[in-house]
C-alpha positions as CSV (number, residue, x, y, z in Angstrom):
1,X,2.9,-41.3,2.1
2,X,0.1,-42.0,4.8
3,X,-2.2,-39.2,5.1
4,X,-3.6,-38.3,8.5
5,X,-7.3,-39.3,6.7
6,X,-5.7,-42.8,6.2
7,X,-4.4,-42.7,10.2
8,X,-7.8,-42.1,11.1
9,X,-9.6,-44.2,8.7
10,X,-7.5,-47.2,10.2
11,X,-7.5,-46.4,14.3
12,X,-10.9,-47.6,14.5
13,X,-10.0,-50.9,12.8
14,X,-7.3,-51.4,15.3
15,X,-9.3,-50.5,18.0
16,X,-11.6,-53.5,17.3
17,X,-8.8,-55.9,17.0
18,X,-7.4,-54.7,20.3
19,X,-11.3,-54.5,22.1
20,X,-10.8,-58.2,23.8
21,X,-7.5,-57.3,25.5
22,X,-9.1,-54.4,26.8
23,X,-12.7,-55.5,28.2
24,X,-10.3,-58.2,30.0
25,X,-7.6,-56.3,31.6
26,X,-8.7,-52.2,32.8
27,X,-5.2,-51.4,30.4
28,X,-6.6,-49.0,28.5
29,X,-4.5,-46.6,28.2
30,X,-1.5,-49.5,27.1
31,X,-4.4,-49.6,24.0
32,X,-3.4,-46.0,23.4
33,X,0.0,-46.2,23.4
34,X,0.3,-49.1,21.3
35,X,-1.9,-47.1,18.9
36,X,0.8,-44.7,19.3
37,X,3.6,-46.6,18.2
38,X,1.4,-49.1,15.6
39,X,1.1,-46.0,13.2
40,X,3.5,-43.4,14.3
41,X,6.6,-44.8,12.8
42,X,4.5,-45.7,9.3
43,X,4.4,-41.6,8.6
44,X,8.5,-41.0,9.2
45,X,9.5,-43.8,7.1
46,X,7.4,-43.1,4.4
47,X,7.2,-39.6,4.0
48,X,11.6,-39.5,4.4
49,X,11.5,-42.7,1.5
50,X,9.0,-39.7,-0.7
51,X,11.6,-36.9,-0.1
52,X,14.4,-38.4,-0.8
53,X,13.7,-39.8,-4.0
54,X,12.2,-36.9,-5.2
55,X,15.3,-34.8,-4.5
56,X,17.5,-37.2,-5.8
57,X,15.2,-37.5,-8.7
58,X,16.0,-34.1,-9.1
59,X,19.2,-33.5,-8.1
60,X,19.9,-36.3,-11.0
61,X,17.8,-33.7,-13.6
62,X,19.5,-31.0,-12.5
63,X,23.3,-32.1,-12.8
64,X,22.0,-33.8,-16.2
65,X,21.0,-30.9,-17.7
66,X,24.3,-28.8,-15.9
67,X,26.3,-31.3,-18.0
68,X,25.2,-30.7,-20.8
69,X,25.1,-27.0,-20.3
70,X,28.7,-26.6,-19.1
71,X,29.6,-29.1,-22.3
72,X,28.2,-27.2,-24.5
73,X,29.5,-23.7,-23.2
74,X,33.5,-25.3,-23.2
75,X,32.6,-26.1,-26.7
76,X,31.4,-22.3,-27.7
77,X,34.4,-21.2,-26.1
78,X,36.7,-24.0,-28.4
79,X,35.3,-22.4,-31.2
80,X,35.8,-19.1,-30.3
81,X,39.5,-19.7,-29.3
82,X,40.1,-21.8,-32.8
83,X,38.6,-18.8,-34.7
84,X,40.5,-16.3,-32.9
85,X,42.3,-13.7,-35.1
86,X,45.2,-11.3,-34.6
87,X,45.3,-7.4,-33.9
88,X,44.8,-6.7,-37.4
89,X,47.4,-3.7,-38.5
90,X,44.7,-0.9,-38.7
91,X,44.4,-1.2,-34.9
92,X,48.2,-1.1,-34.2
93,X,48.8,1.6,-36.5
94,X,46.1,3.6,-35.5
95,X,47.1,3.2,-31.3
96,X,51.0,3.4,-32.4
97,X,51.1,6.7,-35.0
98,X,48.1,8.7,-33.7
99,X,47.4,10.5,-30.4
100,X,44.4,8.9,-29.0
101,X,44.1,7.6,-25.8
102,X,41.5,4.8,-25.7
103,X,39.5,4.0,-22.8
104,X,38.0,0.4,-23.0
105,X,36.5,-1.2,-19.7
106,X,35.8,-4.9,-20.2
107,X,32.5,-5.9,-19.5
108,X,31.3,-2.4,-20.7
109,X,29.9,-1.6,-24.1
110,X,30.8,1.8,-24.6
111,X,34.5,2.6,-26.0
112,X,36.0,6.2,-25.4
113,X,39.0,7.8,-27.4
114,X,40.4,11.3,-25.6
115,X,43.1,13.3,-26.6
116,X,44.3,17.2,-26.5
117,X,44.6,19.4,-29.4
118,X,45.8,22.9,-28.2
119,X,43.2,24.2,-25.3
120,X,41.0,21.6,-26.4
121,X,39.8,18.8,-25.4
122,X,38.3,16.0,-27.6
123,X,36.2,12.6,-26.5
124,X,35.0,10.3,-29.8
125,X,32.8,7.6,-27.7
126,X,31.3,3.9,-29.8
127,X,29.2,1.6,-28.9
128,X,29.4,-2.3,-29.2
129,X,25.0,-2.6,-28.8
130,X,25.6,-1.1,-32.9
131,X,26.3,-4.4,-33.6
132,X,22.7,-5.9,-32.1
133,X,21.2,-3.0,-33.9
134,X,22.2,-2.7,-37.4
135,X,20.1,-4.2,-39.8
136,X,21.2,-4.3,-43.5
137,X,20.2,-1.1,-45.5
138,X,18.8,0.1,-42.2
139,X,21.0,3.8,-43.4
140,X,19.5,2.9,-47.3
141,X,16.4,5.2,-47.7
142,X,16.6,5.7,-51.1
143,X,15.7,1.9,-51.4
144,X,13.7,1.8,-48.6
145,X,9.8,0.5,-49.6
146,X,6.6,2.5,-48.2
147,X,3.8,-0.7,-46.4
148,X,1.6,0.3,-49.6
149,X,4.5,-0.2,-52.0
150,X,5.4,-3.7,-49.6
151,X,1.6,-5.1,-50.5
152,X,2.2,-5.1,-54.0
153,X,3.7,-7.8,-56.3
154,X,6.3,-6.1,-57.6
155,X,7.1,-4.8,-53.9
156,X,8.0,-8.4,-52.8
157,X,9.9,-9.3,-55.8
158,X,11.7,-6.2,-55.0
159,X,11.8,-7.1,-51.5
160,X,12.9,-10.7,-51.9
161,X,15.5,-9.3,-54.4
162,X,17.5,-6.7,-51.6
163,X,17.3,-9.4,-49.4
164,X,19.3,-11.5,-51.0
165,X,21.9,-8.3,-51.8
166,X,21.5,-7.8,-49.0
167,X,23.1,-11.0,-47.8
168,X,25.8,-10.7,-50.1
169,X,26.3,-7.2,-49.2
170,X,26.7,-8.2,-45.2
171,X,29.9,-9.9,-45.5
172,X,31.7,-7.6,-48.0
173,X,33.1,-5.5,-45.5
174,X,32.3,-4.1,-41.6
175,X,29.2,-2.8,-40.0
176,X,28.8,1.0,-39.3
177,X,29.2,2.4,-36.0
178,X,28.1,5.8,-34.7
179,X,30.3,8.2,-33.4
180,X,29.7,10.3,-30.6
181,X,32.1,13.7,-31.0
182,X,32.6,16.1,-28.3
183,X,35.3,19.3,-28.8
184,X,35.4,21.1,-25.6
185,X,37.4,24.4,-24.7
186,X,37.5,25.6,-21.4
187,X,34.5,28.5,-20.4
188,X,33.8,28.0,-24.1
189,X,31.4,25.5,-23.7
190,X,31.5,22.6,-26.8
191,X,30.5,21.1,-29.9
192,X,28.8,18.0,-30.0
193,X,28.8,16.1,-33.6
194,X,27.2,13.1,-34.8
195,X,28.7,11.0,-37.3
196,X,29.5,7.4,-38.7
197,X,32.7,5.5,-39.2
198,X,31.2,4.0,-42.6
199,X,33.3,2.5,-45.6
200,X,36.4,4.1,-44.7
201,X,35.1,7.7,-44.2
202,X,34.2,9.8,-41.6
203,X,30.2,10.9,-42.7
204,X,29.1,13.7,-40.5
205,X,25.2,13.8,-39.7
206,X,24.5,16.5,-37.0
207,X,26.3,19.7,-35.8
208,X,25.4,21.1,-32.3
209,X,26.4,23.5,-29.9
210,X,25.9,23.5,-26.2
211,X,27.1,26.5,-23.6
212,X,27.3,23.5,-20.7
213,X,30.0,20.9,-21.8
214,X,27.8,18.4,-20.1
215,X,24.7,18.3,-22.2
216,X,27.0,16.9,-24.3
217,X,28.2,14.2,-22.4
218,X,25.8,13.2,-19.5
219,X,22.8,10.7,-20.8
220,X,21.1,11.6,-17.3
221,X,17.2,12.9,-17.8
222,X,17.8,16.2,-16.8
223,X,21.1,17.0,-19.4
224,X,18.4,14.8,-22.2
225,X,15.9,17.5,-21.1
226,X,18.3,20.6,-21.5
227,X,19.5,19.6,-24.7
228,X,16.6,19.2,-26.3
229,X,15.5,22.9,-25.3
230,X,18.4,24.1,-27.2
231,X,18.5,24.9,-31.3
232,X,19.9,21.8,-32.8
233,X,20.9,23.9,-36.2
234,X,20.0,22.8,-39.4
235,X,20.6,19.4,-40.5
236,X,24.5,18.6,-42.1
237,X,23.8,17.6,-45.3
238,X,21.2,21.0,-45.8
239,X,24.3,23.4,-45.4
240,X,26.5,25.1,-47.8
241,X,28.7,22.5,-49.7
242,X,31.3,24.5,-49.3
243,X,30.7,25.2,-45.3
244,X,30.5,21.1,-45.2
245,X,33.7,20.2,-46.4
246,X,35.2,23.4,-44.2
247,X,33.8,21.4,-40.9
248,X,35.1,17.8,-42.2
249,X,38.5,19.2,-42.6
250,X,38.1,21.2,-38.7
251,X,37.4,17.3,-37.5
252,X,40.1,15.8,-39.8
253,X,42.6,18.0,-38.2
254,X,42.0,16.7,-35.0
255,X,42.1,13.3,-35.9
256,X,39.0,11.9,-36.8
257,X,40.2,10.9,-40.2
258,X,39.9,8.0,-42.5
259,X,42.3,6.5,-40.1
260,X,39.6,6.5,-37.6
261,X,36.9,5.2,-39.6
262,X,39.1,2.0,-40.6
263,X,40.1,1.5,-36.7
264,X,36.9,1.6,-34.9
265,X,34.9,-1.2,-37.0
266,X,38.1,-2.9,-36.6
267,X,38.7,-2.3,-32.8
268,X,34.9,-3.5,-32.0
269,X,35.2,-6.5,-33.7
270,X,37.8,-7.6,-31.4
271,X,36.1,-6.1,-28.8
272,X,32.8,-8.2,-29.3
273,X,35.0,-11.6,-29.6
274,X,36.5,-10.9,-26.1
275,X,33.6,-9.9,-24.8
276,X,31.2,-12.9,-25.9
277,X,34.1,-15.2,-24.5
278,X,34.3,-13.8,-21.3
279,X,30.6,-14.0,-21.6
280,X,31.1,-17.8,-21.8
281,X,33.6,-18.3,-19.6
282,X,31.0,-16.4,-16.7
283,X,28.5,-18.3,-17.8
284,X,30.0,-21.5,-17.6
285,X,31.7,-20.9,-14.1
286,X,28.6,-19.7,-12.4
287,X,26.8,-23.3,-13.6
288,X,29.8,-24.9,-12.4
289,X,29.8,-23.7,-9.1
């Protein structure tokens, strides 16, 4: 490209080759014009020839590296499709001989199961993100190691050791989810419990009860805020035995049951398949566009 210090660096030169024709004829001005036109169309030319190839240079980059992209996304989505499984038979039994009503919105991590049970009404809500979060042995702490006992030899033998387990121990079976338990009755208010769907079973960790329904439900600042003024009762596993296994059974009547625990591990990882491959498919039509 010709800067405008090269145009003026040059003008003078033409000037002198142009001085005869002028002391001869009073054209002066003809000296300017032709100026005009001698450097003028150098700038166009060359600064269009500049642009050009450097779009196209990257316009080439760009639909290279789109390719490859949108080649590798079809192939994610090949695999995904070739290691598709079935409904397994906990989730059809489960939706077929139970009352739940399940409420899945694709796109949306959260899964909600409602149903009635007399005057009652009872939401169980999961979470797909529990599958980003777990970490192996992260619900272990009798084998959890201290940062003093991690410094010693022994403490990375050990850990090497439950790393390794722990790899083994990964694919034996599903990942834990936490369930969210709300039994409401109307002007009642409701309990709120925490649990896990965990090996098969149903393993309660918090019991709470909340006068407003919503503190139980709502995730907004001002219901986080409300709850956490109000007495959360003493931890699950601190009560009477016999109390515990008298509030297991009050849940496992209103069906959150083994059946449950098997189901939702289950239903998630189907959910988290059709998910990631709409996922892909987004992906890959957005690029494509």
């Amino acid at each position: 490209m010709m800067s405008l210090q090269t145009v003026a660096r040059s003008a003078p030169r033409t000037l002198t080759r142009l001085s005869s024709t002028a002391i001869r004829t009073p054209k002066v001005a003809q000296s300017s014009s032709l100026l005009r036109t001698a450097w003028a169309p150098l700038r166009t030319p060359q600064l269009a020839a500049t642009f050009s190839s450097t779009s196209w240079r990257q316009a080439s980059e760009k639909n290279e590296v789109d390719q490859e992209l949108l080649e590798k996304l079809q192939s994610e989505l090949q695999f995904e499709s070739e290691v598709k499984q079935g409904q397994p038979a906990s989730i059809t039994d489960f939706i077929k001989n139970s009352s739940w009503e399940i409420k899945d919105e694709p796109g949306k991590e959260d899964v909600y199961l409602t149903r009635k049970f007399g005057d009652e009404t009872i939401t169980v809500s999961f979470s797909i993100s529990d599958f980003a979060n777990y970490e192996p042995n992260m619900y272990d702490e009798d084998n959890a190691l201290d940062d003093e006992e991690m410094d010693t030899p022994e403490g990375k033998r050990l850990a090497e050791t439950e790393a390794e387990e722990g790899l083994d121990e990964e694919a034996e079976g599903p990942i834990p989810f936490r369930l969210n338990i709300v039994v409401e009755k109307p002007g009642q208010g409701a309990l709120n419990i925490e649990a896990m769907a965990q090996d098969g079973s149903i393993l309660v960790e918090n019991f709470y009860y909340y006068k407003d329904p919503k503190m139980a439900h709502s995730s907004s600042p001002e219901a986080v805020h409300g709850a956490e003024d109000v007495y959360p009762g003493p931890m699950f596993s601190s009560l009477d035995e016999d109390l515990q296994l008298l509030m297991e059974r009050y849940l496992e009547e209103r069906g959150i049951s083994q059946a449950m625990a098997i189901f939702v591990p289950d239903y998630m990882d189907l959910k988290e398949q059709r998910e990631y491959q709409s996922w892909l498919e987004n992906v890959k039509n957005f690029v494509a566009a």
